[in-house]
N, C-alpha and C positions, 0 to 999 in steps of 0.2 A: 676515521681520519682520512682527508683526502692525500691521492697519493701524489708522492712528488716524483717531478722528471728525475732521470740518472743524472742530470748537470747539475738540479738545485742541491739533490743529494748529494754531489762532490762536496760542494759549495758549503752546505752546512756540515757534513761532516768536517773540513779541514776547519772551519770560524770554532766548532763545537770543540777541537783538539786544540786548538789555536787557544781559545777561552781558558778551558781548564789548564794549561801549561799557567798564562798571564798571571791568573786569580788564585794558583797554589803557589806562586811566586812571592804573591805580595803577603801569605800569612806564614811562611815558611818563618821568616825572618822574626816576628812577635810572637812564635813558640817557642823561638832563646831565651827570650828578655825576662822572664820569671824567675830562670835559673842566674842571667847574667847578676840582676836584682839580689837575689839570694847569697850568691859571694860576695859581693859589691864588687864585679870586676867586669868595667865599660858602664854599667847603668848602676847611680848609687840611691838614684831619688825617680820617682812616679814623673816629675815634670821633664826629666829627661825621655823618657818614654815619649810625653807628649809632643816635645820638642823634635825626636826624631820624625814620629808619624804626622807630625803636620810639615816641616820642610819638604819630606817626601813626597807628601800630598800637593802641596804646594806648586812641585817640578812638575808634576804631573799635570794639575792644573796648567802651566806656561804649555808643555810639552805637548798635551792635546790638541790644543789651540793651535801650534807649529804646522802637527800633523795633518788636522784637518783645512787649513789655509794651501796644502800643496798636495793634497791627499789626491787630486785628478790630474798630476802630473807626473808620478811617478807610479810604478805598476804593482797593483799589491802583492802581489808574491814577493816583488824587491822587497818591501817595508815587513811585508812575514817574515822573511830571512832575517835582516838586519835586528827584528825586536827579538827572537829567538834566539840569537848566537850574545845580546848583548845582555839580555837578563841573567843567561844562565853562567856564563862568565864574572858578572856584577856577582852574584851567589859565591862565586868557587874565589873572588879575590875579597869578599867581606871575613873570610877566616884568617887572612893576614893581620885583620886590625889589630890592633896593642892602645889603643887610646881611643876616647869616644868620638873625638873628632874623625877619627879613619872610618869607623863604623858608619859617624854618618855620612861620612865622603860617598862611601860604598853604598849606602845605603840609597843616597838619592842618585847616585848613580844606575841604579837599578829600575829604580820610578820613575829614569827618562825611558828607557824599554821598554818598560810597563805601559807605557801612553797612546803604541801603538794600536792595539787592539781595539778597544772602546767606537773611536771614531771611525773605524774602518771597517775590523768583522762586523759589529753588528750592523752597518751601512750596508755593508754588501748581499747581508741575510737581506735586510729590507728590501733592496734592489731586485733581489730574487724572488720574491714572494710578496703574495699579494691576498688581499680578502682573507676569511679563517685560515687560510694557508701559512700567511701570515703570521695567526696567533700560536700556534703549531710551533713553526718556526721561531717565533721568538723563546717560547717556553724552552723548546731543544737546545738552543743554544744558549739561553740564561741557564739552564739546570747543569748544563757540561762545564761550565766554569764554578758550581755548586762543587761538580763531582770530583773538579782537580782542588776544590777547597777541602774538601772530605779528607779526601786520601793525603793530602799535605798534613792535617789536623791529625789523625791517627798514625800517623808513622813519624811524626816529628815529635811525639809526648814522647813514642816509646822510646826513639832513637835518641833524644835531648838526653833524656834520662839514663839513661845504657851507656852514649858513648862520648856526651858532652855535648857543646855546640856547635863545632866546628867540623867534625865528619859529618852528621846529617845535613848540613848546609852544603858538601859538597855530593854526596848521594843525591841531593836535589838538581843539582848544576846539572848531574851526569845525566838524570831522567825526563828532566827539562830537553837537554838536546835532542834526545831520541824523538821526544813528540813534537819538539818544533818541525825536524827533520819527514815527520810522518805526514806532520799538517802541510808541508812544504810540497811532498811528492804527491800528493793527491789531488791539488791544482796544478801541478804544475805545466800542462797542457792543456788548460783553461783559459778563456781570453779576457784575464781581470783588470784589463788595462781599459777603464772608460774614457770616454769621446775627452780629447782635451778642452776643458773652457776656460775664459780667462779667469786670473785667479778672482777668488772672489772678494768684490767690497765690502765695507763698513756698513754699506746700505743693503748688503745682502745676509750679512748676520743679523740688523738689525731686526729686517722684514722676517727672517727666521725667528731670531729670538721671540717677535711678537705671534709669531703663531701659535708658538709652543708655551705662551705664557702661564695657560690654565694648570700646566703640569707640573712648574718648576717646584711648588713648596713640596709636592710627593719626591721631588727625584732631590730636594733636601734633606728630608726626613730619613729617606733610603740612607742616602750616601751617612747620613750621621749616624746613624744604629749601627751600621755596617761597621766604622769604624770602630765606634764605644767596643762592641762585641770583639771584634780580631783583638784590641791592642789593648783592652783592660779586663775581659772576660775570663783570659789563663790566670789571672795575677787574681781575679775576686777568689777563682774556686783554691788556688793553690796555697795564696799567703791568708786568706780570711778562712777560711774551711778545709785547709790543710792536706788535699788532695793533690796526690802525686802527679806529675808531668805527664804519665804515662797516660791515665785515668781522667786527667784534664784533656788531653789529647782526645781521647774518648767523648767528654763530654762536647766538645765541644764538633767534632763528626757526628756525632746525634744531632746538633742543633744544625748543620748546614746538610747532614743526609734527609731532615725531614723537611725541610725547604725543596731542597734538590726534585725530591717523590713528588711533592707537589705541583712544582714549575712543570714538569713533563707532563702533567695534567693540566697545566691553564688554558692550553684552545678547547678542550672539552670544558669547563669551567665556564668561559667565557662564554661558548654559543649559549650553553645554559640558563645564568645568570645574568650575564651581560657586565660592559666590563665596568660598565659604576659601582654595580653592586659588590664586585670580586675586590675592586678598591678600597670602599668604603668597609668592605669586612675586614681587609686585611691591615688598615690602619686602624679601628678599632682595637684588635683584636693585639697586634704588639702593644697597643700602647698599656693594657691590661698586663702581657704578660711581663712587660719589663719592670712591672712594677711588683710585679709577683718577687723576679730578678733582686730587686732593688730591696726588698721589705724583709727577704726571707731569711729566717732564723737557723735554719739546717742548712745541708748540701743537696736533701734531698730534693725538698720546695725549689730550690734553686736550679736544679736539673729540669724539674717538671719546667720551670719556666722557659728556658733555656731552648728547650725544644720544642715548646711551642711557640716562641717566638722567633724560632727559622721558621716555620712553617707559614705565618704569617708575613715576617719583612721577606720573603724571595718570594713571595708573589707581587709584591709592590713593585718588582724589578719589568716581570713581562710586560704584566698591566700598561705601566705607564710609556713602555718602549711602544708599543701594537700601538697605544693612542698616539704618539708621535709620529708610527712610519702612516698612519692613516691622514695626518693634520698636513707632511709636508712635501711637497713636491721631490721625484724623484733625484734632480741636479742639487738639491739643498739637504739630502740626506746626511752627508758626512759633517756640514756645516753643523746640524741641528743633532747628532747624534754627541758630537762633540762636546756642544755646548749645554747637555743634559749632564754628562757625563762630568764634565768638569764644575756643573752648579754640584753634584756628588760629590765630588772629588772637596771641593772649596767648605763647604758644607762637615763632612769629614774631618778635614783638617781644623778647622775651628774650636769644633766638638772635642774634637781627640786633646786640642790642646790645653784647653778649657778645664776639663776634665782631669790631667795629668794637676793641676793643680786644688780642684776639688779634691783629688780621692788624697793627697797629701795633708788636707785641712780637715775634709769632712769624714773620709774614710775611702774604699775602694768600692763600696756598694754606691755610692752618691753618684755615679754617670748614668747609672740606670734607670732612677729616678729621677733623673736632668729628662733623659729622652722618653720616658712616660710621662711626665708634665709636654713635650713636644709633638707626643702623638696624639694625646686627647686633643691640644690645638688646633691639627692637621682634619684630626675626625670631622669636627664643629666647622671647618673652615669646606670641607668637601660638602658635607649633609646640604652646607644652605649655598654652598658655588661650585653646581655640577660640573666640572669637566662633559664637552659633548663627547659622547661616544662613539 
């Protein structure tokens, strides 16, 4: 592996802390909803579900766009600070709710914090690194937002379960702070304030948007698995297959720890293969196993899938980021990091919402097979429209 300066290593160490705080944040909150679902008390129907995670999604979407329009005029360590203190508070004031409306108040109040991250840490990984250094780098810091989904995923089954929803939500809040605070101190005498330019045009997203065209239906696909899995995968294993909070918990740290292992391996991956190939394997290869997800008659079949299909969609994350920081100019980083993110994000949301009305009509397995009829697409559309590499 080549080795990195002591600055890039700040740099991604605090994006790397920075990530997994964000992305244990955003699933913390859809390891309640199973149990809320189970009382009938805040969620009494699937389309509520969907309803939350796409407004949420939605903020996000606006909110990214905010970010990265001003993202060179104010100094990231401010905007670290600011998305740290405001998620983890959004976490410790959603245990006040008494109605669904407060929950979703809280909720998407949380998804404006959430927005920070995306357009910025991985911008500034880019900025930093270059050539397989690069691929390295993206892997590291896509797999550490993996490892704060992990450990969110395994401590929120048991703790839902054990103490309810509203103290593991604020055990998050508390733990959240310390790592914002951690990612904080380790740049903090760092010079991450870039050259001011003016803010940017219509004609500067669009010149963006058109470079990164080749990419967008991957960083579709992503953002929608992604979603389907966080906000209907606890509810398939627990209310169809009748596995405990605790043990779904579980299942589902399998399915982002075997992604996670792997993302730390994509710059090795990539020199290898190359990164068509790493793409086209890993769209493939979820689109098979969600159907496994989707078809299967046990909990067991469903596990296997489960966890091979983290291992395939969190390689779709590096992959398609490394082609991006390679296609755009270093001043249109945040623009374009942005706007991959929120085609995720929008994508996500649609999905999720879609979905919350499927599994109401069709069943709770039906999302999974929505998004394995979407990745065979994805395959067929990559095989014969290379993305250059």
């Amino acid at each position: 592996m080549p080795d990195l300066s002591p600055m890039k290593k700040q740099v991604l160490l605090s994006s790397s802390l920075f990530h997994a705080l964000n992305d244990a944040a955003t699933v913390v909150v859809p390891m309640t909803l199973p149990l809320l679902y189970n009382q009938k008390f805040l969620i009494t129907r699937y389309a509520q579900i969907g309803l939350l995670s796409n407004l949420g999604l939605m903020t996000s979407l606006l909110f990214q766009a905010i970010v990265a329009q001003w993202a060179d005029r104010v100094d990231y360590k401010k905007l670290l600070a600011a998305s740290c203190l405001g998620l983890t508070a959004s976490l410790a004031l959603m245990t006040t709710a008494r109605t669904f409306a407060a929950l979703l108040f809280f909720h998407i109040l949380m998804r404006i914090f959430t927005s920070f991250y995306h357009p910025l840490g991985i911008s500034l990984v880019s900025k930093s690194h270059e050539g397989h250094e690069l691929d390295q780098a993206m892997g590291i810091q896509s797999a550490s937002g993996n490892v704060g989904v992990f450990l969110a995923f395994v401590s929120m089954g048991f703790l839902t379960q054990a103490l309810g929803w509203r103290r593991p939500l604020l055990v998050w809040a508390a733990a959240g702070l310390f790592l914002g605070i951690l990612s904080y101190l380790i740049v903090r005498r760092l010079p991450t304030q870039t050259e001011k330019i003016p803010l940017p045009k219509i004609s500067r997203w669009l010149r963006t948007a058109a470079a990164i065209k080749d990419y967008i239906p991957g960083f579709i696909y992503g953002g929608a698995g992604w979603g389907v899995t966080v906000y209907y995968a606890p509810s398939l294993f627990n209310h169809k297959f009748g596995v405990s909070l605790g043990q779904t918990g579980i299942y589902l740290a399998l399915w982002i720890g075997g992604g996670s292992v792997v993302a730390y391996f994509f710059g090795w991956f990539s020199r290898r293969l190359g990164r068509r190939a790493v793409s086209l394997l890993s769209m493939f290869g979820s689109a098979v196993t969600l159907a496994v997800i989707g078809l299967a008659p046990h909990n067991g079949l469903a596990l296997a899938g489960l966890i091979l299909f983290g291992i395939f969609l969190l390689l779709i994350y590096p992959v398609m980021q490394s082609l991006v920081g390679t296609r755009v100019e270093s001043r249109d980083q945040a623009l374009a990091f942005s706007l991959v993110s929120n085609i995720q994000v929008l994508s996500g949301a649609v999905v999720v919402l879609l979905a919350g009305f499927l599994s109401d009509r069709f069943g709770i397995h039906t999302p999974f097979l929505f998004m394995a009829g979407l990745g065979a697409l994805l395959t067929a559309y990559y095989w014969f429209r290379t993305p250059r590499d």
